[in-house]
N, C-alpha and C positions, 0 to 999 in steps of 0.2 A: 204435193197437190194443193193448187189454191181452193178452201172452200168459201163459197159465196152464201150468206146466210141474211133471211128477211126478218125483220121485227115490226113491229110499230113503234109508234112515241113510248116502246117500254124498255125504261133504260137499267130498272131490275133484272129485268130476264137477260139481256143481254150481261150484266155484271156476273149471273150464276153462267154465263157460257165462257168467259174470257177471264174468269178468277182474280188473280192479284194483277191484273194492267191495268182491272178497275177499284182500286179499292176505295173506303166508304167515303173520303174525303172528295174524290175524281165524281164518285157517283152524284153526289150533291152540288157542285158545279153544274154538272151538265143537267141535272134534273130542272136545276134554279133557273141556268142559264140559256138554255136552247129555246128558241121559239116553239109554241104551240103551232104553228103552220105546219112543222113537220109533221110526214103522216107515213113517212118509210124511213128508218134504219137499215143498209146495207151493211155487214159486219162480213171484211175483208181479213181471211185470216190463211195464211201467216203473209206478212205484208214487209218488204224490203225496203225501208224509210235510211234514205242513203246519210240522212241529219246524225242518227242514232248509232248508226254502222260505225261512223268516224269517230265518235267519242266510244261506242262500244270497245273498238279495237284498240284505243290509243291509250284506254283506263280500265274501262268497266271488266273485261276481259282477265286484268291483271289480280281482279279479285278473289279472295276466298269461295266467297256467297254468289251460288251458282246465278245465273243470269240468262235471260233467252237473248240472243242476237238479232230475235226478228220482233217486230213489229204485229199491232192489229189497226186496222181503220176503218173509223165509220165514216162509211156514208151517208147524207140528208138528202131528204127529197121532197117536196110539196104533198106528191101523190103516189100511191105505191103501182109497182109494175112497172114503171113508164122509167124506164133510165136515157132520158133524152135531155136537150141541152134546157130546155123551160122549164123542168121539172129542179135540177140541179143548185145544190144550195153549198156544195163541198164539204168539205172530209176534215177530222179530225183523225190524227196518230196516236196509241197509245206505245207506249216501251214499257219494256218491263225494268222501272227504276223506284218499286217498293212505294213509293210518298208522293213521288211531284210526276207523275205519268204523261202526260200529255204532250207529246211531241208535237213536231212538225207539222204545222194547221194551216187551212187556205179556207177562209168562210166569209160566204158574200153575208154585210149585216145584216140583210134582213134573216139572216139565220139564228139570230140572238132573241131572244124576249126584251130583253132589252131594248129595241133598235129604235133611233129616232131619224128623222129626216139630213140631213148633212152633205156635204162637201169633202172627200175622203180623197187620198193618195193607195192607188189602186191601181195593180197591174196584174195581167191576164196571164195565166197559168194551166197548162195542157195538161190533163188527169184523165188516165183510161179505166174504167169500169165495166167487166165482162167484155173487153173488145171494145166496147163503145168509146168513141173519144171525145170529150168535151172538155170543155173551159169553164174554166172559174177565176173571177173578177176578185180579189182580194188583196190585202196585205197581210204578209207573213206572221205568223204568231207562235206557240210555243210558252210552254210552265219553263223554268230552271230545273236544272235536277238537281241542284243544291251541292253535290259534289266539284262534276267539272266545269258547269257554267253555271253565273249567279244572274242577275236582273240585268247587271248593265251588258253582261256578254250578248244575250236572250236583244236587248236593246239594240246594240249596235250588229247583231245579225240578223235581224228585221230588216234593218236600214239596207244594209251591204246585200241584201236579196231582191229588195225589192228594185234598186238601182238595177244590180244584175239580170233581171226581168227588162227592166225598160231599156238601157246602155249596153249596146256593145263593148264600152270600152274597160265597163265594170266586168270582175269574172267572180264567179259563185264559190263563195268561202264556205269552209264549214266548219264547225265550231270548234273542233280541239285547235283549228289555225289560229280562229279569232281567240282563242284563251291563252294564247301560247306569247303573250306578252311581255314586256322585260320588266320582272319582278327582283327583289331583294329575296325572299323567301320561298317557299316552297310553291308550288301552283296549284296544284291538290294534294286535298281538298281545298277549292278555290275560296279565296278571302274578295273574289269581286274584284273590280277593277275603278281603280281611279279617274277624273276627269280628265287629265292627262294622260293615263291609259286608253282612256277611252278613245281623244284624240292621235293616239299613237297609233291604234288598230285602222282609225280611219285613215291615216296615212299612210299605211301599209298599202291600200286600197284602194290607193291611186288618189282619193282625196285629196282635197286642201283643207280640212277644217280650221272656223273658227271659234273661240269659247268668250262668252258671253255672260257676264255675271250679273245679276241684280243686284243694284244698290245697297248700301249696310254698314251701317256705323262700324266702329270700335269693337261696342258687346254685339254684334250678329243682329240688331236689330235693322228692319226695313227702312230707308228714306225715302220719302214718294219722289219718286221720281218724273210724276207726271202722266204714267202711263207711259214711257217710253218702253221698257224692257216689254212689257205685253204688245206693245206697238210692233217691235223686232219678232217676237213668235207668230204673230198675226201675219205679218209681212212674209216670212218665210214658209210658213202653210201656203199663206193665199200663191208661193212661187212654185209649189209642187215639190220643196224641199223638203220629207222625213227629215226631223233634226231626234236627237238625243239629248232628254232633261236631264238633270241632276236634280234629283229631293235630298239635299246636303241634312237636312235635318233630319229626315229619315234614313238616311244610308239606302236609297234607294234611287233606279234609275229604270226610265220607263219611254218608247219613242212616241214624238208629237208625231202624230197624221193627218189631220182634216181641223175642220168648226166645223159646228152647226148652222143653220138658217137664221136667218136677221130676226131679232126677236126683242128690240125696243127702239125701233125706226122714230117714230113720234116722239118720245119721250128724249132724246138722245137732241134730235133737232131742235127742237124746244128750248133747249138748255144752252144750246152752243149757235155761236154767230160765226160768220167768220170764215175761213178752210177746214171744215171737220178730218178727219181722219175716219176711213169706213171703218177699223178695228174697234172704232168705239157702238158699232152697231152686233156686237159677237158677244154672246155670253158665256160660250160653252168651246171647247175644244176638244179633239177629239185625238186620243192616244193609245199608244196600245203597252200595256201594261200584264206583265207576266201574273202578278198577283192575280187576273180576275182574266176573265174571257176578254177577245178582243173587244177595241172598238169601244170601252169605257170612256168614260168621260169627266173632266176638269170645269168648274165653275168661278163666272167674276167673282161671285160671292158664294157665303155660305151655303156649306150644301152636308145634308145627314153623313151621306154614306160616301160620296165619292171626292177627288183632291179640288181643290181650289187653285185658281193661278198661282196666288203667295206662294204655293207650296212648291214651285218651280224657282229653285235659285240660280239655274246656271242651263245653258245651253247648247248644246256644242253642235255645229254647222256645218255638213259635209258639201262641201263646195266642191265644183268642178275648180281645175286650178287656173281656166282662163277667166271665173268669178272673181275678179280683183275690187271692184268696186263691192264696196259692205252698203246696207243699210242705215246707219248710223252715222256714214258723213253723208248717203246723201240725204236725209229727212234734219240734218243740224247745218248741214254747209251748203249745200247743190237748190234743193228744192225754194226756200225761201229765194233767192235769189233772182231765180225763173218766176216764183208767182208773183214777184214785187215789180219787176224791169220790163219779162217778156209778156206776160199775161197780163199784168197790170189786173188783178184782182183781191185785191184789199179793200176789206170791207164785206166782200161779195159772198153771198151767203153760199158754199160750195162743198158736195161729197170728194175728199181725194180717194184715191185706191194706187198702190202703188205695188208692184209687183214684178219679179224677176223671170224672164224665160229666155229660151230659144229665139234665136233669129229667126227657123227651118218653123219654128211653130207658131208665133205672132204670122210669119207671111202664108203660113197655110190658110193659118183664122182667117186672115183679110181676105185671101181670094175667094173663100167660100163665104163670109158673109156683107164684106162694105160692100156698097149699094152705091158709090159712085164712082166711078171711072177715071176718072180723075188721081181720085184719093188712091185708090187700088194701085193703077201703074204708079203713081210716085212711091208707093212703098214696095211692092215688089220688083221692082227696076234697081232700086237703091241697094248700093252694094254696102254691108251690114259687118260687124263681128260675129262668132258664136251666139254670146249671150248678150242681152239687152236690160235693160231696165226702164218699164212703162209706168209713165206717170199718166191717170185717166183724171178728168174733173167732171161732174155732172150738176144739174139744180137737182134740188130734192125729189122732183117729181122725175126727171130723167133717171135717175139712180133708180127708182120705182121701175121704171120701164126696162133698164139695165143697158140705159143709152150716156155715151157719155158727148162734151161738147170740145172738150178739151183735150190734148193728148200730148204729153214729151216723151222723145224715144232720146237714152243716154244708150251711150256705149260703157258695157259693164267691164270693160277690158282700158278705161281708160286711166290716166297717167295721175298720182297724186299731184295736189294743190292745180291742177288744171280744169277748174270747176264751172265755168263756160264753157265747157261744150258742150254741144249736143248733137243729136243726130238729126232728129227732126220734129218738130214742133208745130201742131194743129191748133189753130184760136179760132174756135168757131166755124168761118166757112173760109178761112185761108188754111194754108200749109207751105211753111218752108223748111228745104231738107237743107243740111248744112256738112258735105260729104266734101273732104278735100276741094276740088276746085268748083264745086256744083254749092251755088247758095244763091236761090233761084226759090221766089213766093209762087204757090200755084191760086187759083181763086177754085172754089169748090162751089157744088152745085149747091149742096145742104147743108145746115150746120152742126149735127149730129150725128155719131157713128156708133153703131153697137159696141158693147161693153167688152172688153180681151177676158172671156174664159175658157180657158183649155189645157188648163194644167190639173184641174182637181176631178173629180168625177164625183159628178150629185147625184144623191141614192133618195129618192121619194117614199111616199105612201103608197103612191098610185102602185096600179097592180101588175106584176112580171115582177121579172129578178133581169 
């Protein structure tokens, strides 16, 4: 029999109801870490968390030291009584694994104390509660249990779920799969998994990943690079791509998901002339990190208590495999090109944003928000690859509005050293599309078009969940 049991924000009493799933080290997380908004605890017991089942049976099972098979989970809720969808903050899993307890999690942030405003990679996930059925808006999270999965396992099955949420073409892994990697030595007790492991599991997975490394002497020290490598993680957030870091120096691996909100717009412009890069307006990024509750955070600079970018040496990219075009020829080889010849803006003081998506989803955006008719049929008419790569330009004050004036659409499917092409190409208040035998200027009514964002999901202050 399931029993369904109420608390408030007391996460004592519930630790003397559920014994060792919470012991003192879980209890001080969640006491640190959970918002003060909560005002109900649902304690879901005994609870079937299908994460825990598959490593229970494939190890934990095989042990001496007796073990429960089953699960508890809480529930959060803004208000007590009310198990309705505006009320709903999601559920944390507890397993009974002695030390690192904390299973299989789905929590919108504002369920953290922690929470700040942001841009996050977030997908929607169906949770029944007494019969009730709601959704929860999150990405996957989960402790290691130190045995059969370490930080980069925990890592790279965040990733492969939350695809699996969004993509049909992705299927839901579960973790003794993802541990089950081709190792020299024993697998458990896991020794963690390499960055080539890591890429191995993504490949398993239908994947194409790439790895990505920051710059570094001889002795492991940094070269500035300019900002390029943070340019690449920026880049791949702002594309809705969950990637997988590498903290080489920490022996630690943790997945990037979101930034936070523009927070030295003025100061940034001030400094710089020229084609800025929007990445240089993000301080913070947003990861989720097994050590600490979701939805932590990474900083440009110094910071007490949480990682700084430095501390990201390597990144590893789960690409779909029609993603053939990277990053990094086109902002070294492709984009100069286009702003020198086609745009002819040098000199010209400009925000770029540059960003990877969907064909099916850029021509959603436009039908639902450009504002001219024109502009609209030439883009949705135009027959397109998979994936794309949009280059946006704005003045300072458009970028403010989150209008851009400028637009190149590349084909992300296209052919190396073939770095003239493109798909199509808005200067102002022309556009021409350049589709096999269609290369044909339109004249437009305005010179501005709303900003393409529809890949990340921004989580406010303002009030609701």
């Amino acid at each position: 029999m399931i029993l369904f049991q109420s608390f408030g924000r007391d996460l004592k009493a519930i630790q003397a109801l559920v014994g060792e799933f919470m012991p003192g080290r879980t209890l001080r997380i969640l006491e640190q870490g959970l918002s003060d908004d909560i005002k109900e605890i649902l304690v879901e017991a005994p609870y079937v968390d299908k994460d825990f089942r598959d490593t229970y049976y494939n190890d934990f099972s095989k042990r001496f030291m007796d073990m429960s098979r089953d699960s508890i989970r809480l529930h959060f809720f803004l208000e007590k009584n009310k198990i309705i969808q505006e009320n709903y903050l999601g559920f944390i899993s507890l397993r009974d694994t002695k030390v690192y307890t904390i299973g299989r999690s789905y929590l919108n942030p504002k369920a953290l104390k922690q929470f700040e405003p942001g841009f996050y990679c977030l997908a929607k996930y169906e949770v029944q509660v007494k019969g009730v059925d709601l959704m929860i808006e999150a990405f996957p999270w989960m402790e290691q249990d130190g045995n059969v999965t370490r930080c980069a396992h925990v890592a790279v099955w965040g990733v492969n779920r939350y695809y699996s949420q969004k993509k049909t073409r992705y299927s839901e892994r579960f973790l003794h799969e993802i541990t089950n990697h081709d190792t020299a030595t024993r697998k458990v007790p896991s020794k963690g998994a390499t960055v080539e492991q890591i890429a191995q599991i993504l490949s398993s997975s239908k994947f194409a990943p790439e790895i990505y490394f920051r710059e570094s002497d001889s002795k492991g020290n940094f070269i500035d690079d300019g900002g390029h490598f943070d340019r690449l993680v920026y880049t791949y957030i702002e594309s809705g791509l969950p990637c997988v870091a590498g903290l080489l120096r920490n022996q630690h691996a943790i997945a990037v998901i979101g930034h936070g909100e523009v927070k030295n717009f003025e100061e940034v412009i001030k400094e710089n002339d020229g084609i800025i890069d929007s990445s240089k307006f993000f301080q913070e990024i947003i990861v989720s990190n097994d050590n600490h509750l979701p939805y932590s955070r990474a900083y440009s600079f110094e910071h007490e208590k949480n990682l700084q970018f430095e501390d990201i040496d390597v990144l590893i990219v789960p690409f779909n495999e029609k993603m053939y075009l990277e990053a990094g020829r086109l902002f070294t080889k492709i984009l100069p090109i286009f702003e020198k010849h086609a745009l002819k803006v040098d000199g010209e003081k400009l925000v770029r944003r540059v960003l990877l998506t969907s064909s099916n989803a850029y021509k959603s955006f436009i039908e639902k928000f450009s504002q001219d008719d024109v502009y609209k049929q030439s883009q949705l008419c135009m027959q397109m690859p998979k994936f794309i790569w949009i280059a946006e330009y704005s003045s300072t004050e458009e970028y403010r509005d989150e209008l851009i004036r400028h637009r190149i659409i590349f084909d992300a499917t296209m052919l190396n050293f073939h770095d003239s092409v493109y798909l199509s190409i808005k200067k102002q208040n022309q556009i021409r599309n350049n589709h096999k035998n269609e290369q044909k200027t339109y004249l437009l009514k305005g010179t501005v078009e709303k900003m393409y964002k529809n890949n990340l999901v921004k989580v406010s202050n303002e009030e609701g969940i």
